[in-house]
C-alpha positions in Angstrom: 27.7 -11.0 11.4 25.3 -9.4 8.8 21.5 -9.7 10.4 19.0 -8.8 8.2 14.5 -8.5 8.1 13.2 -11.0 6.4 10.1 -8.6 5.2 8.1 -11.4 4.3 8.0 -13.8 7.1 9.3 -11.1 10.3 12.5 -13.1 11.3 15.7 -11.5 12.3 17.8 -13.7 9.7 21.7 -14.3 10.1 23.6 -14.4 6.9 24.1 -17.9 6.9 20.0 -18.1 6.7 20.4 -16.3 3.4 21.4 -16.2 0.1 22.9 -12.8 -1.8 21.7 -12.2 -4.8 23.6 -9.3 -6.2 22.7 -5.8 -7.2 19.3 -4.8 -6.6 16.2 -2.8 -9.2 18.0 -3.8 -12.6 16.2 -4.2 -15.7 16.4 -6.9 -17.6 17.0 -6.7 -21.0 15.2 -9.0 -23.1 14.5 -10.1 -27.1 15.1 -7.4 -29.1 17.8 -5.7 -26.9 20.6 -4.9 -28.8 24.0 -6.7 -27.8 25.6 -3.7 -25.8 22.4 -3.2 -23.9 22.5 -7.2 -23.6 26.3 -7.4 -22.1 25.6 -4.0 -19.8 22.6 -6.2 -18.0 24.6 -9.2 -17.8 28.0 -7.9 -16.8 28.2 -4.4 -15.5 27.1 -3.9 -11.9 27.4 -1.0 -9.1 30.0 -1.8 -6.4 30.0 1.5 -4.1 32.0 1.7 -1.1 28.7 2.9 1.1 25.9 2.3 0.7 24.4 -0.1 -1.9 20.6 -1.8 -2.9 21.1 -5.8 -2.9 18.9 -8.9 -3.8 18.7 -11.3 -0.6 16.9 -14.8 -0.3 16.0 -16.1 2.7 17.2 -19.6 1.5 16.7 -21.1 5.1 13.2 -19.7 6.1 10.6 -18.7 3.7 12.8 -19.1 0.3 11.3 -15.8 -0.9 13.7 -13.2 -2.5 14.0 -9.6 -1.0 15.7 -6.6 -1.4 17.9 -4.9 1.7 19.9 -1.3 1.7 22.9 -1.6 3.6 26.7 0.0 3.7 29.1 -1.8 2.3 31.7 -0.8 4.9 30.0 -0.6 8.1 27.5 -3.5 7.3 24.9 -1.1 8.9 21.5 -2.0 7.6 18.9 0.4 6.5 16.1 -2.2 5.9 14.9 -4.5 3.7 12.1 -4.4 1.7 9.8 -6.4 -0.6 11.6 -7.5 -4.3 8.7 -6.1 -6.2 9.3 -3.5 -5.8 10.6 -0.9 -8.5 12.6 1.7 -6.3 13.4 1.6 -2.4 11.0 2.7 -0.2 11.0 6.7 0.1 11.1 5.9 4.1 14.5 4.1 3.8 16.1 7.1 1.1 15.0 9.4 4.7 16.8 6.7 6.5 20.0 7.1 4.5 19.8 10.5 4.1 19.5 11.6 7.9 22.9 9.5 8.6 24.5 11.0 5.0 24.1 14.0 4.0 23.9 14.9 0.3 23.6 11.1 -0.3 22.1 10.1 -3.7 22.9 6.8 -5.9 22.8 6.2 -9.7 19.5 7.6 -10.9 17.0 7.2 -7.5 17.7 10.1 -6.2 15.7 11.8 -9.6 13.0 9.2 -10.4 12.4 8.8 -7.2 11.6 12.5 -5.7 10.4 14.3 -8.6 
C-alpha cells in the first residue's frame, strides 16, 4: 500500500485517505494560448517508468492538495511537498539522485541547478 506525508497536516496517509491528482508543476495554458499549446496542457502528460512528480489530495484529512516524488515501479517515496510550489524541493532532487545516479527529468534538472 502507497503511504504518503501529508506536508500540511503531518499524518502518515494511506492511499485510500487520498486522492491522485495526476502530473505534477504543469503550466496551465490560458486565454490567448494558441490551440496546440491548448491540447499539449490538456492532453499530453509524462508517464515514466521511475520516478515521477504527482498532484495528491489528502481527500480524507485536511482536503489540501500536495505534491509527492515517488517511483513508479517500486512505489518508493521520496517525499512530498507543498503544491505551491514551482519545482521540487532541491533536498528531494539529492534524494533521488543519491539512489539514481545520472537521474534528471524533463527540464528540472536545468532550471532547477543553474
Amino acid at each position: 500500500m502507497l503511504i504518503l506525508h501529508c506536508p500540511y497536516c503531518g499524518v502518515d496517509a494511506e492511499e485510500t485517505e487520498l486522492h491522485a491528482g495526476g502530473q505534477a508543476h504543469l503550466t496551465r495554458e490560458t486565454v490567448g494560448s494558441d490551440d496546440e499549446a491548448f491540447e499539449d496542457y490538456l492532453f499530453m502528460r509524462e508517464n515514466p517508468k521511475g520516478v515521477h512528480f504527482e498532484r495528491w489530495r489528502h481527500a480524507s484529512g485536511c482536503g489540501k492538495w500536495f505534491h509527492a516524488a515517488r517511483c513508479t515501479t517500486t512505489l518508493e517515496v521520496f517525499g512530498t511537498y507543498s503544491a505551491q510550489t514551482t519545482a521540487p524541493p532541491r533536498e528531494i532532487c539529492d534524494a533521488i539522485s543519491g539512489k539514481r545516479p545520472g537521474w534528471s527529468w524533463k527540464t528540472f534538472s536545468a532550471r532547477m541547478f543553474s
